[in-house]
KOLZAVEX-996161 format. One record per residue: x, y, z of N, C-alpha, C, O in turn. Coordinates in steps of 0.001 Angstrom, whole numbers, padded with zeros to 6 digits, always signed. Atoms other than C-alpha are relative to their C-alpha. Last residue first. Layout:
residues N
XYZXYZXYZXYZ;...
//
This chain:
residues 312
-001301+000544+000358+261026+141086-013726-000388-001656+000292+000461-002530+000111;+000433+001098+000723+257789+143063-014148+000502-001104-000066-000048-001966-000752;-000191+001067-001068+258515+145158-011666-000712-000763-000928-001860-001118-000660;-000713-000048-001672+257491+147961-014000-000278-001117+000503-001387-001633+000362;-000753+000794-000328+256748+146616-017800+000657+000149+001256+001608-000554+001596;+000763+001147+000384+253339+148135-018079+000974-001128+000269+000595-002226+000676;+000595+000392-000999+254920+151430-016951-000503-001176+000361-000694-001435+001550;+001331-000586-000941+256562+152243-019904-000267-000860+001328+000349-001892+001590;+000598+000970+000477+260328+152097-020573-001196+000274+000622-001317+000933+001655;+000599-000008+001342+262592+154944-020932-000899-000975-000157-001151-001175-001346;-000336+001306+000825+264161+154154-017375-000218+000170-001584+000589-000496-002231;-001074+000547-000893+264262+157609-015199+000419-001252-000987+001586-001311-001373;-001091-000653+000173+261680+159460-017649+001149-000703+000469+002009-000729-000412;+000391-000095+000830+258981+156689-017720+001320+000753-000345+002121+000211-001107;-000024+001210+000410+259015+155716-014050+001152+000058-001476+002291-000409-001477;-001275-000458-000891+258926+159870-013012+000384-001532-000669+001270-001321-001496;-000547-000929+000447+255975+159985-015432+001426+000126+000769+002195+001034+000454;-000322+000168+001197+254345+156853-014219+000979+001172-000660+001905+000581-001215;-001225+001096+000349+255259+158111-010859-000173-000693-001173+000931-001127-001504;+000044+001031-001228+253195+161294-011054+000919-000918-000417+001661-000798-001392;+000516+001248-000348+253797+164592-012134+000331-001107+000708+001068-001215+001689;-000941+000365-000256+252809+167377-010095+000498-001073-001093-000236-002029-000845;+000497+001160+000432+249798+169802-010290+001521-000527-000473+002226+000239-001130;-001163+000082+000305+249219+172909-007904+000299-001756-000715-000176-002720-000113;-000721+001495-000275+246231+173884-008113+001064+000023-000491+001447+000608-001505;-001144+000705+000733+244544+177160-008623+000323-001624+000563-000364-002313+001316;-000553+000802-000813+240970+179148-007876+000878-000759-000463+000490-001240-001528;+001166+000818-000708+238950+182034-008838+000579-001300+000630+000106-001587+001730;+000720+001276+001049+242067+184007-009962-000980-000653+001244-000839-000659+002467;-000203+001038-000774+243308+187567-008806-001205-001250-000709-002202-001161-001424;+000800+000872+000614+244281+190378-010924+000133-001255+001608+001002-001466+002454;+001184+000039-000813+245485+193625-009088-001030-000906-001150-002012-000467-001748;+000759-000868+000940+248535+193821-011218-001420-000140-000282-002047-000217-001339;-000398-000961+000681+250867+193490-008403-000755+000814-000782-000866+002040-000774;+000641-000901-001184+248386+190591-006689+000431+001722-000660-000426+002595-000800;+001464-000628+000582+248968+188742-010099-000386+000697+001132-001498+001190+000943;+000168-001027+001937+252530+189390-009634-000723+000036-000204-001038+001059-000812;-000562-001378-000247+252268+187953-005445+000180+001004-001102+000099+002220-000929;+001534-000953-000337+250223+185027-006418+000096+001201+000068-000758+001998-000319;+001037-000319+001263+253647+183772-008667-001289+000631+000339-001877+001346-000473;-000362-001109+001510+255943+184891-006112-000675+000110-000990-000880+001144-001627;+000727-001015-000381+253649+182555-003317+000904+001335-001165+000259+002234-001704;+001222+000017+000153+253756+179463-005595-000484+001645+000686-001454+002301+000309;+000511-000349+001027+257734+179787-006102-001824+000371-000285-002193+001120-001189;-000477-001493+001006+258239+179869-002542-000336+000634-001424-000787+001766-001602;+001084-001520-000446+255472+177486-001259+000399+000977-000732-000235+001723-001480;-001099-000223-001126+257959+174584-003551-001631+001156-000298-002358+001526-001221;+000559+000369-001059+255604+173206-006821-000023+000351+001458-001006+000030+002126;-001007+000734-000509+258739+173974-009137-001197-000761+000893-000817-001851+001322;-000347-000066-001283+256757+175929-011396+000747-001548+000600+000952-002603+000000;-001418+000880-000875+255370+176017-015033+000601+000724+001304+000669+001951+001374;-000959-000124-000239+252209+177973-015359+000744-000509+000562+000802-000622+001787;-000761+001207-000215+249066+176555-016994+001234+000799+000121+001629+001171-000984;-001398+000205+000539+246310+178920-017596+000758-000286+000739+000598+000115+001892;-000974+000371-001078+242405+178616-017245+001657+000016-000589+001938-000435-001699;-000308-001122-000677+239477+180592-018711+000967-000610+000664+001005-000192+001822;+000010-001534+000581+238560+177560-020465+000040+000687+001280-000373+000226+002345;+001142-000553-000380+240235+174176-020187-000566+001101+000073+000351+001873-000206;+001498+000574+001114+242540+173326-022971-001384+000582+000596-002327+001082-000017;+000026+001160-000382+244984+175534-020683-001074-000615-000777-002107+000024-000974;+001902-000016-000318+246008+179192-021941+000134-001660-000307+000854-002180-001160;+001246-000132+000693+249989+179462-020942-001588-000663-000023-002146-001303+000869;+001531+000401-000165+252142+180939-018892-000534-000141-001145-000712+000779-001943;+000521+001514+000867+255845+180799-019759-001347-000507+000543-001604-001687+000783;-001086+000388+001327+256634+183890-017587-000849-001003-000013-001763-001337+000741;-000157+000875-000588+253051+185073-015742+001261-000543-001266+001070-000659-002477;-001012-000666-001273+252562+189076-016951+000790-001394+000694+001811-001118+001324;-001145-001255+000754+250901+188553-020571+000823-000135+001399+002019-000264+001139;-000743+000886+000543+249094+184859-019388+001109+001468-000630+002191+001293-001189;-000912+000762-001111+247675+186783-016499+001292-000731-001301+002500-000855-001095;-000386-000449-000674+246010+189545-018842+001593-000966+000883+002788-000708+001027;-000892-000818+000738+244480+187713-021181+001115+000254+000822+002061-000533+000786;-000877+001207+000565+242884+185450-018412+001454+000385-000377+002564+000157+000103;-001078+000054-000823+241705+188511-017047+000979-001382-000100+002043-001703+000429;-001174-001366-000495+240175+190135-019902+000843-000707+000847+002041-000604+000585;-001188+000055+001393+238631+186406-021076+001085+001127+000245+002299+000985+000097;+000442-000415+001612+236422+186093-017604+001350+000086-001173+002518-000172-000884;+002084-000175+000196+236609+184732-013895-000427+000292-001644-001407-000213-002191;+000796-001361+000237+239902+183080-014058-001413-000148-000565-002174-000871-001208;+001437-000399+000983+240990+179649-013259-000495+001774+000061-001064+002327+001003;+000717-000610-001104+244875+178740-012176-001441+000516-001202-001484+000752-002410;+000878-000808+001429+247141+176092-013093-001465+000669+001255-001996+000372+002325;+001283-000900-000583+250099+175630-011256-000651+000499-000998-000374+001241-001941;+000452-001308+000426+252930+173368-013049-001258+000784+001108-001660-000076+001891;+000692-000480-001369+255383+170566-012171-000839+000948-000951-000445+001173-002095;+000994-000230+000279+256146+169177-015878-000665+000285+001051-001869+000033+001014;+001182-001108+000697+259397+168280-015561-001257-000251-000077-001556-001439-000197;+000729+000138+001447+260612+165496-013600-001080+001308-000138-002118+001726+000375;-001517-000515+000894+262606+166357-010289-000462-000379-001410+000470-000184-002191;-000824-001010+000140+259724+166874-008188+001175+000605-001517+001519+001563-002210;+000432-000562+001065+258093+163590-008753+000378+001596-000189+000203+002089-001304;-000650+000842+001681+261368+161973-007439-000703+000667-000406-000132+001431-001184;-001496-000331+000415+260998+164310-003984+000001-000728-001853+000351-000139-002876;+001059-001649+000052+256766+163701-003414+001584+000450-000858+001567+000883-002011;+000617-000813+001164+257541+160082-003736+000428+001151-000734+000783+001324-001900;+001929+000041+000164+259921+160137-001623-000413+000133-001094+000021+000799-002035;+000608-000763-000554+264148+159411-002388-001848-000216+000417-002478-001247+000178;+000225+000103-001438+266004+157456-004354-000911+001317+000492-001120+002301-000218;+001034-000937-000825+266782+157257-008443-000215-000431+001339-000100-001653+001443;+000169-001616+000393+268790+155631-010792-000388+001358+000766-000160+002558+000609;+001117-000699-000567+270068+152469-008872+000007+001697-000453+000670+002652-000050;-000690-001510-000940+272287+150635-010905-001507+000355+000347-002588+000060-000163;-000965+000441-001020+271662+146816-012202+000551+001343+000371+001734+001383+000707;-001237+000550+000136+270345+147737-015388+000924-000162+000812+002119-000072+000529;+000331-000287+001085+267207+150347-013835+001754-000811-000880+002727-000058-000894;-000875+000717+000610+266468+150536-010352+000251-000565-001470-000675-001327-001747;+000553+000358+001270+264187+153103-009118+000872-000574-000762+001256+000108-001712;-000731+000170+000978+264249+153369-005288-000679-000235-001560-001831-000584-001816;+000032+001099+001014+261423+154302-002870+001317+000039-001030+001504+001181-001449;-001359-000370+001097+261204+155937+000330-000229-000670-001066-001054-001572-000919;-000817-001394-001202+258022+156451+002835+000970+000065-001108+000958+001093-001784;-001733+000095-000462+256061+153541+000144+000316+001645+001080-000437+002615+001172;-000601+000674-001052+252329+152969+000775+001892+000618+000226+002624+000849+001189;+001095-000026-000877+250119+155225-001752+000656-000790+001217+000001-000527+002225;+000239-001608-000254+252810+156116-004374-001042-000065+001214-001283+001058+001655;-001214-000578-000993+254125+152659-004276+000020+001142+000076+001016+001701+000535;-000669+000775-001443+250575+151466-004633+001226+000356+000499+001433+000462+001708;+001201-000871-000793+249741+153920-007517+000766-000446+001348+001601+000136+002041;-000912-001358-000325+253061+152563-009488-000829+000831+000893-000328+001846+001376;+000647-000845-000249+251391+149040-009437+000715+001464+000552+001096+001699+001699;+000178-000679+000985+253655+146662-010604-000936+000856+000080-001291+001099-001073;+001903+000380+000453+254537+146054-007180+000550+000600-001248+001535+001319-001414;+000385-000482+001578+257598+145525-005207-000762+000213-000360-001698-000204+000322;+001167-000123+001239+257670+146446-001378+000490+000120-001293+000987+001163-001719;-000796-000095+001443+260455+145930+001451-000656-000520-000694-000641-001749-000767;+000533+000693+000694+257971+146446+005089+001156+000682-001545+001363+001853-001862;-000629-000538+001094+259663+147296+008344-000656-001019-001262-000722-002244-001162;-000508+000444+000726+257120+146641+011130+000349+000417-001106-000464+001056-001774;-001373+000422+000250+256653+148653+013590+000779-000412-000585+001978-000152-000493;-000167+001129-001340+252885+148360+015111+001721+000191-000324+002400-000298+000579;+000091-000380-001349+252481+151311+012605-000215-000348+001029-000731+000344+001906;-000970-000982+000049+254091+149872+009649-000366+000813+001492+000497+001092+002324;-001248+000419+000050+251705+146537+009958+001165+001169+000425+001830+000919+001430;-000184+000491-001520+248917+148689+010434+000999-001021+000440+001263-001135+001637;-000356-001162-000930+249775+150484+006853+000285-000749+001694+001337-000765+002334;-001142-000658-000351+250152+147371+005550+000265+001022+000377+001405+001268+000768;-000167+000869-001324+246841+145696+006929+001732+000542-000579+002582+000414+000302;+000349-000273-001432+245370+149030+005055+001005-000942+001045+001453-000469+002090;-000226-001864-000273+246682+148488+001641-000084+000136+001901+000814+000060+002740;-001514-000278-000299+245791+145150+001833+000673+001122+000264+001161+001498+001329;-000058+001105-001154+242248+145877+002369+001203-000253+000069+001753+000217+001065;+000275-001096-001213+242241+148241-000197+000337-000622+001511+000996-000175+002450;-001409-000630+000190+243623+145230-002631-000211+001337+001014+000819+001686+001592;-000752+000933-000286+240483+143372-001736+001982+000770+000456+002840+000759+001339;-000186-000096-001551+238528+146042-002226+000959-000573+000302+001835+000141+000790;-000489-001537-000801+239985+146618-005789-000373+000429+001330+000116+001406+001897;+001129-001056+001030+239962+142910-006893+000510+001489+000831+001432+001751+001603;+001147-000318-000855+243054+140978-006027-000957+001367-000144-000666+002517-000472;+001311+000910+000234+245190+139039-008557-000866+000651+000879-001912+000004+000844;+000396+000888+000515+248265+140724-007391-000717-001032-000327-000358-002175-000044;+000953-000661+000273+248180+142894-004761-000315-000799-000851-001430-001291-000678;+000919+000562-001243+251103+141403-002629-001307+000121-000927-001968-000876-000640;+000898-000065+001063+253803+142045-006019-001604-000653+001140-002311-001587+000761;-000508-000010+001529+256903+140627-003795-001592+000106-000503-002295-000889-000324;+001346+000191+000856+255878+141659-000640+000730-000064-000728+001697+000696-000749;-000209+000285+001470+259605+141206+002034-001342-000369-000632-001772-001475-000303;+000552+000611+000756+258725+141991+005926+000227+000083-001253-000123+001234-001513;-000383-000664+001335+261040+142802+008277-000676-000902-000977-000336-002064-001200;-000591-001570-000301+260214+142295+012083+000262+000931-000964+000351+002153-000848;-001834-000334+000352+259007+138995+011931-000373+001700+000238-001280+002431+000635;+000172-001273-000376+255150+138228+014045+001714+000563-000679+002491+001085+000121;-001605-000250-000739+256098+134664+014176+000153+001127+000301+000967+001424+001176;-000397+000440-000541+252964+134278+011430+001863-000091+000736+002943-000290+000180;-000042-000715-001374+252786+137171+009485+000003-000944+001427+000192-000362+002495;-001035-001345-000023+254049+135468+006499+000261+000323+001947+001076+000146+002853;-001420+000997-000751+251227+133062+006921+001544+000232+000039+002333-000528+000602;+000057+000325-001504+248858+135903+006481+001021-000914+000970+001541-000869+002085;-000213-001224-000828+250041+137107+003715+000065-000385+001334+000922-000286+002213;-000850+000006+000243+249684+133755+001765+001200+001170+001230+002296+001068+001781;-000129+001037-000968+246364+133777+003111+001379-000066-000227+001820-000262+000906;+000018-000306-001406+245926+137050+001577+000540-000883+000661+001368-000492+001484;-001568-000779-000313+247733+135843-001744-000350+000787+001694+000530+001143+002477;-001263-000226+000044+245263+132998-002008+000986+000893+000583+001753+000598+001498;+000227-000082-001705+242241+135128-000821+000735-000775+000214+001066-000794+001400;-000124-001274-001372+243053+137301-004257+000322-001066+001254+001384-000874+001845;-001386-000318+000139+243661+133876-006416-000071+001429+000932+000760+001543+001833;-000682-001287+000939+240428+132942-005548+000990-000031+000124+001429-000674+001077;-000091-000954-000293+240166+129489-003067+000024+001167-001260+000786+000750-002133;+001164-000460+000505+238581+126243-003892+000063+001439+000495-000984+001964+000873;+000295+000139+001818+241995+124488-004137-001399+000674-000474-001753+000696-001653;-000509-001428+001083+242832+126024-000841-000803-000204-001210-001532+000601-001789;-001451+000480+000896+240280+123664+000873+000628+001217-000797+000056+002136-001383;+000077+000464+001288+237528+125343+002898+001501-000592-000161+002508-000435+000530;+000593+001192-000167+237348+125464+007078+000578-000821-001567+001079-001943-001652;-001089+000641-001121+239185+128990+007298-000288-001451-000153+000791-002024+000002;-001041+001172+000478+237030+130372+004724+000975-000881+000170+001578-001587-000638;+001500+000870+000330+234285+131956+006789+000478-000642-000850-000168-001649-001140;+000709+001076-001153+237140+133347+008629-000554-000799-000117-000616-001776+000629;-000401+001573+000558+239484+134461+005778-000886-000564+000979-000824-001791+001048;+001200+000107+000812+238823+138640+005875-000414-001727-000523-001104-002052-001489;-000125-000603+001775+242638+139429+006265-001541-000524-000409-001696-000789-001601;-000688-001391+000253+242355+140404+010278-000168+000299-001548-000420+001354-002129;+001116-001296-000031+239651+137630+010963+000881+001212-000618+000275+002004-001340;+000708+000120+000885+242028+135162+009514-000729+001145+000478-000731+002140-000246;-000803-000057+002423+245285+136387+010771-001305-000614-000479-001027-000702-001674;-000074-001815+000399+243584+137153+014682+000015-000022-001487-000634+000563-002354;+001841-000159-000145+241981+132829+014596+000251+002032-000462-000411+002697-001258;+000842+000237+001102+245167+132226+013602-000963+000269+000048-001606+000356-000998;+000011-000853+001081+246843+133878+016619-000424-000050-001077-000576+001039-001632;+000507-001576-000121+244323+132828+018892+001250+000722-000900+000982+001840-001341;+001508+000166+000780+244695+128987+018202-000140+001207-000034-000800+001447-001046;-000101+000312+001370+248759+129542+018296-001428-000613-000447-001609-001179-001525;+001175-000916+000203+249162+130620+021901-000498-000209-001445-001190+000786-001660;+001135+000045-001041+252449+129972+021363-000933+000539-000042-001066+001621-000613;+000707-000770-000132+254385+129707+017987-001097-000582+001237-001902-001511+001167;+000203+000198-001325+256853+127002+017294-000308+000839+000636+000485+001057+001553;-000235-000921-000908+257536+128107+014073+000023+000457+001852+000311+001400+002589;-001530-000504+000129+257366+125545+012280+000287+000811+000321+001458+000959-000028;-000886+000931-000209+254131+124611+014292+001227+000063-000355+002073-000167+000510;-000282-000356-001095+252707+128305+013139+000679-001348+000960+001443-000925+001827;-001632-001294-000127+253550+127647+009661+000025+000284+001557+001129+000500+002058;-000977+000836+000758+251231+123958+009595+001334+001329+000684+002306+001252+001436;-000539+001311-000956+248568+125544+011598+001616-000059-000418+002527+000568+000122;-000642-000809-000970+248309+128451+009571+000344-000700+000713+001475-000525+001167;-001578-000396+001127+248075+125892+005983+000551+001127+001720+001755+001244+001945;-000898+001497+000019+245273+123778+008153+001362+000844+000018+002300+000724+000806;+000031+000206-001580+243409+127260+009026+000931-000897+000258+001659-000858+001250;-000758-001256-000574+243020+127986+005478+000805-000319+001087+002024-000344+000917;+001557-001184-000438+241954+124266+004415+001100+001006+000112+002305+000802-000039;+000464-000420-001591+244834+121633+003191-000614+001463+000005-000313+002392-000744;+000615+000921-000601+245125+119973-000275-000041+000350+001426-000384-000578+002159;+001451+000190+000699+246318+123076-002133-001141-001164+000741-002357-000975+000738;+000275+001356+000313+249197+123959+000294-001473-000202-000425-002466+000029+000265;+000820+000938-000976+250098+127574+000334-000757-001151-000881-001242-001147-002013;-000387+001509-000280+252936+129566-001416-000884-000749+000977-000369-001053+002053;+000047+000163-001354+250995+132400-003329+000515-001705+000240+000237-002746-000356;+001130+000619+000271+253117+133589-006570-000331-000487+001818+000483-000440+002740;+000936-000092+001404+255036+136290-006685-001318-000445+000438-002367+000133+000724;-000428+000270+001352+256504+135603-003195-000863+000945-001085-001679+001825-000810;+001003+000263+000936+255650+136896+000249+000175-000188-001016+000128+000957-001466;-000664-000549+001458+258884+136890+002792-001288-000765-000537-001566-001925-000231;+000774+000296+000845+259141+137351+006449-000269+000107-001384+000047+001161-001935;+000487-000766+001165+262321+138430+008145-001394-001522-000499-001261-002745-000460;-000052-001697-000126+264160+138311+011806-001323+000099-001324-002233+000901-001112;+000827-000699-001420+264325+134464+012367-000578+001165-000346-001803+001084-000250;+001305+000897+000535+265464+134170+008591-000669+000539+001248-001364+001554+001314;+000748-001000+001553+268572+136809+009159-001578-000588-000005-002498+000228+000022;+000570-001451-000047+269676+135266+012348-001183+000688-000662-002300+001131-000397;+001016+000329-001232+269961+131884+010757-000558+000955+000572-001760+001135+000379;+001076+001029+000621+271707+133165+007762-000991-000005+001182-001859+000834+001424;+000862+000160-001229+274579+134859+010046-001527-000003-000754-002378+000753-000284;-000397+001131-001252+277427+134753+007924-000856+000012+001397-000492-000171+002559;-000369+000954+000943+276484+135791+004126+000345-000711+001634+000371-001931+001797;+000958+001089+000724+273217+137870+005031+000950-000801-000513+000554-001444-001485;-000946-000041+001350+275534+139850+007724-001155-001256-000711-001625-002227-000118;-000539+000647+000841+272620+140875+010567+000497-000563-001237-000321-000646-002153;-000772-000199-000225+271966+144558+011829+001235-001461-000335+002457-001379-000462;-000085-000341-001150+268565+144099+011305+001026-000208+001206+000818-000565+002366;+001408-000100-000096+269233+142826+007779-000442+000016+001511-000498-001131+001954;-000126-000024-001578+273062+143869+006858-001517-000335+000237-002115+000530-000403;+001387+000246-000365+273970+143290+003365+000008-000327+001032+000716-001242+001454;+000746+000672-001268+277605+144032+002327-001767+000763+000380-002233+001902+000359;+000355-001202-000463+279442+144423-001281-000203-001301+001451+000076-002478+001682;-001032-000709-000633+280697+141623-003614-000739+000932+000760-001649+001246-000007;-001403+000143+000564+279686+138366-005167+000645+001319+000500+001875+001301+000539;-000864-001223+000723+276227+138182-003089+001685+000174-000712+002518+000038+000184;-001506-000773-000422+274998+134881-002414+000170+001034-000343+000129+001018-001574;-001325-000370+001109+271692+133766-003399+000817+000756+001074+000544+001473+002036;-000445+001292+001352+268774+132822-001385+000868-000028-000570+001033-001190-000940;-001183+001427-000281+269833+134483+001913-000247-000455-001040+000681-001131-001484;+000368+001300-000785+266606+136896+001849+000442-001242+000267-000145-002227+000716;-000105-000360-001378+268747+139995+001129-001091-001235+000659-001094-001461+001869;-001799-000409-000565+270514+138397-002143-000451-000023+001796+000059-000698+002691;-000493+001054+000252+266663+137023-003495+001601-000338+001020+002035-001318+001626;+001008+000405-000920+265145+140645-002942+000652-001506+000329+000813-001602+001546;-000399-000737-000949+268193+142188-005143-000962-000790+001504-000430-000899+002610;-001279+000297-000585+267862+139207-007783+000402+000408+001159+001053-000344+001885;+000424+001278-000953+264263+139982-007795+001006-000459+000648+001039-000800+001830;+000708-000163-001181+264792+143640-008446-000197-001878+000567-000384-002308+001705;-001078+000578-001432+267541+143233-010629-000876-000016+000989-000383-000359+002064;-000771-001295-000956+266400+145889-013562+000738-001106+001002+001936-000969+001250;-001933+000223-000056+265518+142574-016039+000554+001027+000765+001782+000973+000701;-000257+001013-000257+261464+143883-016241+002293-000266-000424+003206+000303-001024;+000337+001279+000851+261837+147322-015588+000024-001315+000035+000681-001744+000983;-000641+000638+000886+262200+148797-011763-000756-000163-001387-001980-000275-001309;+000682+000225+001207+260539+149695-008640+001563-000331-001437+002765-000542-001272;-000898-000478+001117+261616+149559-005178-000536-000937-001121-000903-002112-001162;+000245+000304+001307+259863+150390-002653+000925-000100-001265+001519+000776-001895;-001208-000176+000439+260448+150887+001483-000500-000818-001032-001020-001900-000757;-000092+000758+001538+258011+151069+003513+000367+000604-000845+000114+001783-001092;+000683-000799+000723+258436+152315+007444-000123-000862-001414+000265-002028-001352;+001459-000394-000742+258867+151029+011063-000014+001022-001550-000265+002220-001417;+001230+000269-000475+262496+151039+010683-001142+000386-000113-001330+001595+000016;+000196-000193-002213+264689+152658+008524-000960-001020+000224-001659-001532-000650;+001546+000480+000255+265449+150731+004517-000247+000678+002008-000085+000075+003069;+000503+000620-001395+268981+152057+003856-001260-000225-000356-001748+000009-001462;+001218-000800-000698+270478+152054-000172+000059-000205+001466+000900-001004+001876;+000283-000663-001416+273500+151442-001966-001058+000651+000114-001379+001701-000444;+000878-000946+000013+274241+149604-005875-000098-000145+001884+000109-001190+002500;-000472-001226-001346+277221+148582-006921-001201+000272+000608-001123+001501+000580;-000811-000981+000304+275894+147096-010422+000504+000510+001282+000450+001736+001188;+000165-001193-000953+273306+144410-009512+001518+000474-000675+002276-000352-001182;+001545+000455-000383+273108+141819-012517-000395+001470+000707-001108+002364+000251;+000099-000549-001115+276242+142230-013891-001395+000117-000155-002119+000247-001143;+000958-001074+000059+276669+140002-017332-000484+000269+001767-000911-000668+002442;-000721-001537+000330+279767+138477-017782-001123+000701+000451-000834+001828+000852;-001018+000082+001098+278810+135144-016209+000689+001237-000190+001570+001671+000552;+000451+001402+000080+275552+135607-013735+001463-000517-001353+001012-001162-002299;+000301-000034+001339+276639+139126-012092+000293-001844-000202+000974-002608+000481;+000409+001500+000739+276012+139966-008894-000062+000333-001022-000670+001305-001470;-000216+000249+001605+277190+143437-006824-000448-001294-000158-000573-001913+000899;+000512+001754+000552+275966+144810-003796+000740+000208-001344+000978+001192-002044;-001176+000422+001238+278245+148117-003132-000703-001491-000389-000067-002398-000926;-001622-000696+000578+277098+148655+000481+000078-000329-001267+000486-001487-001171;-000977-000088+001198+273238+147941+001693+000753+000454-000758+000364+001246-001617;-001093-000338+000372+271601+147830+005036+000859-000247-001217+001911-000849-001002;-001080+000193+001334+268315+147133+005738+000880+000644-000104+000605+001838+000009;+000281+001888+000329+266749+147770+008776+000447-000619-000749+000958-001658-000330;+000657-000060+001074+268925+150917+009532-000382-001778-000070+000220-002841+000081;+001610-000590-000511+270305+151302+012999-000616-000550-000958-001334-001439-000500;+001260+000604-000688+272869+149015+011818-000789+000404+000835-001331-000303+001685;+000705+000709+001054+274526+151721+009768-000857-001121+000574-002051-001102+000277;
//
């Protein structure tokens, strides 16, 4: 188990009577990103809160690169970086001031050339000079980012990174967490953005009243929610006809000449279904295979919409 960057047994917290975390067990490997989604009140902050030493845990064990988060604190911090909600940098000091400042508590060498990398890297150069207070709320949560990445940690904690930032902006993040993950670093991602943990996460949880409902990939959770299907286009009305008589539970798709057969998505089922219209020497102009997505996996797993993920 301390291979795993994260390690978690049986967490439990509850604030009076009311259980917060339920038992709940996951790993987080190295060198990948790791998501976990939720309604608002699921536990996700509480859970983020437990493995960054703020709060105690009342029962289980939390391991964070192989250190106990109730007796080796110090360890733990060394090891992990952590991005809030909201961005934590000082309004009365410039970009450059606020890297200063973290790379001195950190007693970081070499420490004009790594600020000088963290602004060019998140796009802050020509703002390095300004005062926060005349910053966007996007170049906020970069800079926020950035001073994170000061110390270079090993396990990084986003709470909601994207937040407030236009849609380059947020591309741009996107990206410095991929290159984050492929220098090594373990990254533990919330977002209310269900795209984003479909576009960054390797694993993701779906936590839901202090239990964990769901684990696995993407590609695995949207699996297990109905409505996989293959839809395929025919050339004319005969052969449409035709496919939807011989294809079980095929049917004709709003779009024309096209029909919608449930499937699992898996090669197997996709090549049995080409293989019956090969039988009865029909073949289609062209198919897709169509999945759904994590709103729909979200949606089924909790009952609540999407609007309130990681909302907590």
């Amino acid at each position: 188990m301390d291979s795993a960057a994260i390690a978690v047994t049986g967490l439990r917290k509850a604030y009076g009577d009311k259980a917060v975390l339920d038992g709940i067990d996951f790993e987080v490997a190295p060198g990948t990103v790791f998501s976990m989604l939720g309604p608002n009140g699921a536990g996700k902050t509480t859970t983020v809160n437990v493995l960054t030493t703020l709060l105690a845990p009342d029962a289980g064990t939390v391991r964070i690169a192989g250190h106990d988060v109730r007796t080796q604190i110090r360890q733990v911090r060394a090891t992990i970086g952590v991005t809030g909600q909201f961005a934590a940098v000082d309004e009365l000091l410039t970009g450059r001031e606020n890297l200063r400042l973290m790379a001195d508590l950190k007693r970081v060498k070499a420490a004009d050339a790594v600020i000088s990398e963290l602004l060019e890297r998140f796009e802050l150069t020509d703002a390095a000079g300004k005062l926060i207070s005349t910053y966007s709320g996007g170049m906020r949560r970069k800079l926020d980012l950035a001073m994170t990445l000061v110390g270079k940690p090993s396990i990084i904690f986003l709470d909601e990174p994207t937040t407030g930032l236009d849609p380059r902006s947020r591309r741009t993040m996107w990206q410095i967490v991929r290159e984050l993950v492929a220098e090594g670093t373990t990254v533990f991602l919330t977002t209310q953005y269900l795209d984003e943990a479909d576009q960054l996460a390797d694993r993701l949880v779906v936590l839901d009243h202090g239990r964990l409902v769901a684990q696995g990939t993407p590609e695995e959770l949207k699996r297990q929610i109905p409505g996989t299907h293959v839809r395929l286009r025919f050339a004319d009305d005969r052969r449409l006809a035709s496919a939807l008589t011989i294809l079980p539970g095929a049917v004709r798709d709003e779009q024309d000449l096209t029909a919608r057969v449930p499937g699992d998505g898996g090669s197997r089922s996709l090549r049995d279904l080409l293989d019956r219209l090969a039988e009865h020497a029909l073949d289609a102009e062209e198919f897709s295979v169509h999945t759904p997505d994590l709103d729909d996996v979200f949606l089924a797993l909790t009952g609540h919409a999407t609007t309130e993920a990681n909302a907590e």
